[in-house]
C-alpha positions in Angstrom: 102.8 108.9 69.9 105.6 107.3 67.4 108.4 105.0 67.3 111.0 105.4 64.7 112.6 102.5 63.3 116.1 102.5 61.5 118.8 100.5 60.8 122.6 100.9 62.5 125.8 99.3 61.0 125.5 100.3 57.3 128.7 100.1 56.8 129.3 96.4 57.6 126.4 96.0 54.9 128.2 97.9 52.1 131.4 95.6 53.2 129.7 92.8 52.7 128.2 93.5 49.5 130.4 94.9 47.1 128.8 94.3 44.0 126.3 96.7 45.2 126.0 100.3 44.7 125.7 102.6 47.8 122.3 103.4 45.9 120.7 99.7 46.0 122.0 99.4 49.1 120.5 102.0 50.6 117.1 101.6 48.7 116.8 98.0 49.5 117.5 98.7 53.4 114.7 101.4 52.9 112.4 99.0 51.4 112.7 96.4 54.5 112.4 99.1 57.0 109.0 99.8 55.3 108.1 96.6 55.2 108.1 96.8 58.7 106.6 99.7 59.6 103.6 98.0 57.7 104.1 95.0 59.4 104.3 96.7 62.6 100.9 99.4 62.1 99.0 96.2 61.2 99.8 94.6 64.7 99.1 97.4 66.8 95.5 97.1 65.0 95.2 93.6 65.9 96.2 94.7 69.3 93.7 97.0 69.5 91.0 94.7 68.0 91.7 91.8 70.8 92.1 94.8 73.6 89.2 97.1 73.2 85.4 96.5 72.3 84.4 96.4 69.2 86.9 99.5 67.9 85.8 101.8 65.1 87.2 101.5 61.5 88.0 105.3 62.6 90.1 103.9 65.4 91.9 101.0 63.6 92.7 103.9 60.6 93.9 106.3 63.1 97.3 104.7 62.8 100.0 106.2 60.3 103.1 105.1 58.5 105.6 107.5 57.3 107.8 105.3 55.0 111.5 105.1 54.3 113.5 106.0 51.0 117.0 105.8 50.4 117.4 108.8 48.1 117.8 111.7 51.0 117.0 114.1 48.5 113.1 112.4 48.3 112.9 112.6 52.0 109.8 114.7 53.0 106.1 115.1 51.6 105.3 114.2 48.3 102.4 113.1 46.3 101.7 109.8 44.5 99.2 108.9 42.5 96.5 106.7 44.2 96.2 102.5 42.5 93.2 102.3 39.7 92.7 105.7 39.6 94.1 108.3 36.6 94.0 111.3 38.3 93.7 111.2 42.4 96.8 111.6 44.2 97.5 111.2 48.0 100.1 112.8 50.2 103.0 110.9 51.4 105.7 111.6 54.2 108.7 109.6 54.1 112.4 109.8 56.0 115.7 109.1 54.9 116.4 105.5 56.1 114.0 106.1 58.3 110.2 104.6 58.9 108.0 105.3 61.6 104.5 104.2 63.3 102.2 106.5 65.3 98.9 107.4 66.1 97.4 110.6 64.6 97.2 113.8 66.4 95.7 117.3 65.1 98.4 117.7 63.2 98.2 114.0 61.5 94.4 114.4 61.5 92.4 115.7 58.6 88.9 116.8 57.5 88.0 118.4 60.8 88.1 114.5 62.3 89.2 114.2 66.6 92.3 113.0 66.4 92.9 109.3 67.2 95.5 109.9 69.8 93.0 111.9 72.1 90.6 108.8 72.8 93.6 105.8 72.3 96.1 107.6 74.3 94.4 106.4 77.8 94.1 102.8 77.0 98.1 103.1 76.0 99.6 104.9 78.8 96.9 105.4 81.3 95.2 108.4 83.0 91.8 110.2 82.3 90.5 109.8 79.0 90.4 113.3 77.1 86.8 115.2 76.8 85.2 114.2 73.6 83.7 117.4 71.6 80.2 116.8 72.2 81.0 116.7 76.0 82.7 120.0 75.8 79.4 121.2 74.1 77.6 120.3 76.9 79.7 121.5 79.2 79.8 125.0 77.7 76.7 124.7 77.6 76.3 124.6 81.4 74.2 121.3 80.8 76.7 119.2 82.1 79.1 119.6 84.9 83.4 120.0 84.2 84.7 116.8 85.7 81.6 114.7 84.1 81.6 112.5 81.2 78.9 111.0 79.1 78.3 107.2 78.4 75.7 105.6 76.7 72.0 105.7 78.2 69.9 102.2 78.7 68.0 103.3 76.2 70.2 105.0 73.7 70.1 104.0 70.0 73.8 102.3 69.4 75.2 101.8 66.3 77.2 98.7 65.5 80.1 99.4 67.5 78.3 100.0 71.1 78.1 103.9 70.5 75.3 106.2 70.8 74.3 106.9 67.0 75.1 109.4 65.7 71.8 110.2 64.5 70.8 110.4 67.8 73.3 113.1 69.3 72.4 114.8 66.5 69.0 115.0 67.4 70.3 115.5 70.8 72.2 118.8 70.0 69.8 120.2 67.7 66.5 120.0 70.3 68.8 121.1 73.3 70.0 124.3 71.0 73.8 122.6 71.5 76.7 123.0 69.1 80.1 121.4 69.2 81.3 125.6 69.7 78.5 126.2 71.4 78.9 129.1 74.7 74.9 129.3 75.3 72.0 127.0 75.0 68.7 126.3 76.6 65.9 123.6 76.1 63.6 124.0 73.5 60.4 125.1 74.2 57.6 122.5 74.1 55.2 123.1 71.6 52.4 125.6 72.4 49.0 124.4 70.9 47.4 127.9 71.2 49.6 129.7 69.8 49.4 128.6 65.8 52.0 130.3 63.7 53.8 132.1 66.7 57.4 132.4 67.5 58.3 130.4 70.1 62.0 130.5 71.4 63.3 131.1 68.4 61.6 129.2 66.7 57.8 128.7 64.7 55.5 126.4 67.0 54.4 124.3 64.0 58.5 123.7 63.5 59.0 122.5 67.0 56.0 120.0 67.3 58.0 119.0 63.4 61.2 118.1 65.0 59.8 116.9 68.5 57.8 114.5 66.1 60.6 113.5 63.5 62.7 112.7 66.6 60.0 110.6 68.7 59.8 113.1 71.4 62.0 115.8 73.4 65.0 115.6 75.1 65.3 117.1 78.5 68.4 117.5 80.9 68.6 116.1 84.4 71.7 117.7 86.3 73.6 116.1 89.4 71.8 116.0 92.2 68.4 115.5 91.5 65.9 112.5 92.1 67.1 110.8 88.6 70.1 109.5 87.5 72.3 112.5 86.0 72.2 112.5 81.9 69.9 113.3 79.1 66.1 111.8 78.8 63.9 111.7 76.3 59.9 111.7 76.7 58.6 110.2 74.1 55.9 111.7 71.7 52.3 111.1 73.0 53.7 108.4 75.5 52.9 108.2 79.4 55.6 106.0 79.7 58.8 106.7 81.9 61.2 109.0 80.1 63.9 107.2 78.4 67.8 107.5 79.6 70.0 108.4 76.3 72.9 109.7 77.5 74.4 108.4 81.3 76.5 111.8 82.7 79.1 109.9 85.1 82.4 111.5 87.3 85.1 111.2 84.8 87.6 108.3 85.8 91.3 107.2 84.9 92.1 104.5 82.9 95.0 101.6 83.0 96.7 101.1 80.2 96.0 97.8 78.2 97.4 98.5 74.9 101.1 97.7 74.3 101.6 100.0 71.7 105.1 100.3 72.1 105.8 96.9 73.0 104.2 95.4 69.9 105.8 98.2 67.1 109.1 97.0 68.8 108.5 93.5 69.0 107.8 93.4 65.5 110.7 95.3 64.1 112.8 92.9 66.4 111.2 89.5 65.0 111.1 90.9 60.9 113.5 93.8 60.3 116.2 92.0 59.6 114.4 89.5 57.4 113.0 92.4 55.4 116.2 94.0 54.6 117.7 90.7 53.7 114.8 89.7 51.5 115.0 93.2 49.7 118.8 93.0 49.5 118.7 89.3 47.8 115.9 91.4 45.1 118.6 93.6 44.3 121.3 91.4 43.9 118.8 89.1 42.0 117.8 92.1 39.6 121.4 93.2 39.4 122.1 89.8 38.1 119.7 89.8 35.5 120.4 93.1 34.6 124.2 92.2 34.2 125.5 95.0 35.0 126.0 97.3 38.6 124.4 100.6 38.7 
């Protein structure tokens, strides 16, 4: 999801300013329409801040801003070197006279992150949210249904945002044998008092008491359809106690949109473009002036 934003009539501009060279021209119009591509990423993060609960730093970086130059032969990736530091460099895309806001996808997406257009995408335009990874792990898995989703248990540890930790689906996946490419799986096997040092589903008996212990007990699986709410339980170690919901499995459902992506990138380039190229214009008019001379 993108919106470009450019600028039409630059020829009136170059008629208007003829002490100006087609290059300063063209480099301060590039400079505005940055400006407000900046301008316009940071509103659609407010947006999403004021529309959905508690968004994750993830999220609100999940934006991006490919900038504008006026030199057509710079157009493209590059590399620049990152502020305070002598030696890291980050990549940068940029268009001729062009600068646009969007939301990552795979191909915008690195170091093996989900892409934020998979889980903003509903709140934007609407429809079923797309399966999250560690869903798809369980559904592979056969542990959960296709056409389910997962939501936070009653008695989930969440981290700051309202999110099961991820401490916790860790532990999750690693007692229920589940990886995020996982095609088989199976509960692991309680631990077996009587049989000291023995394999036990893969596993010594002595290491599964270890990790039943370090977690605070074992996760089990209860499908659709049984007396108990659908999801993943936990019985905690040495506890009598009811088992302890930590993942809710519910239908999947559609969402409405609520975030005005669109309408805010445009919004913004409508209220401050013009401002911005104006403002960078009267900067190279002002530094011509100073300079003395027109190049």
């Amino acid at each position: 999801m993108k919106i470009t934003i450019d600028v039409k009539g630059l020829d009136e501009v170059r008629a208007a300013l003829k002490d100006l060279s087609q290059r300063r021209i063209h480099n301060a119009v590039a400079t505005g329409l940055t400006r407000t591509a900046l301008q316009a990423r940071d509103a659609v993060r407010d947006e999403l801040r004021s529309r959905l609960d508690r968004p994750t730093p993830y999220a609100l970086n999940g934006l991006y801003v490919i900038t504008a130059t006026g030199d057509a032969a710079k157009a493209g990736m590059g590399s620049q070197p990152v502020p305070g530091s002598s030696y890291a460099t980050r990549i940068v895309r940029s268009r001729h006279l062009e600068a646009e806001v969007g939301i990552k996808d795979d191909l915008a997406t690195t170091g093996g992150g989900t892409p934020a257009e998979r889980f903003l995408r509903p709140n934007i335009d609407g429809g079923a949210r797309r399966i999250k990874r560690v869903e798809r792990a369980l559904q592979l898995s056969g542990l959960m249904p296709a056409g389910w989703q997962t939501t936070a248990g009653t008695d989930a540890r969440l981290d700051a945002y309202g999110n099961v930790s991820r401490g916790q689906i860790v532990q999750v996946l690693s007692q229920l044998r589940v990886t995020l490419t996982a095609g088989y799986t199976r509960n692991m096997a309680l631990p077996d008092r009587t049989a000291k040092g023995r394999i036990i589903d893969g596993r010594y008996s002595g290491q599964v008491r270890a990790a039943v212990k370090r977690a605070g007990g074992r996760y089990f699986v209860v499908p659709p359809g049984q007396r108990m709410p659908p999801g993943v339980y936990m019985r905690e170690h040495h506890a009598s106690g009811r088992p302890l919901q930590v993942l809710r499995f519910v239908k999947s459902t559609s969402y409405r949109p609520i975030v005005d992506f669109n309408g805010v990138v445009l919004r913004v380039a409508d209220q401050h473009l013009r401002a911005n190229v104006q403002t960078a214009l009267a900067d190279q008019l002002a530094n011509l002036r100073t300079r003395g001379r027109g190049v």
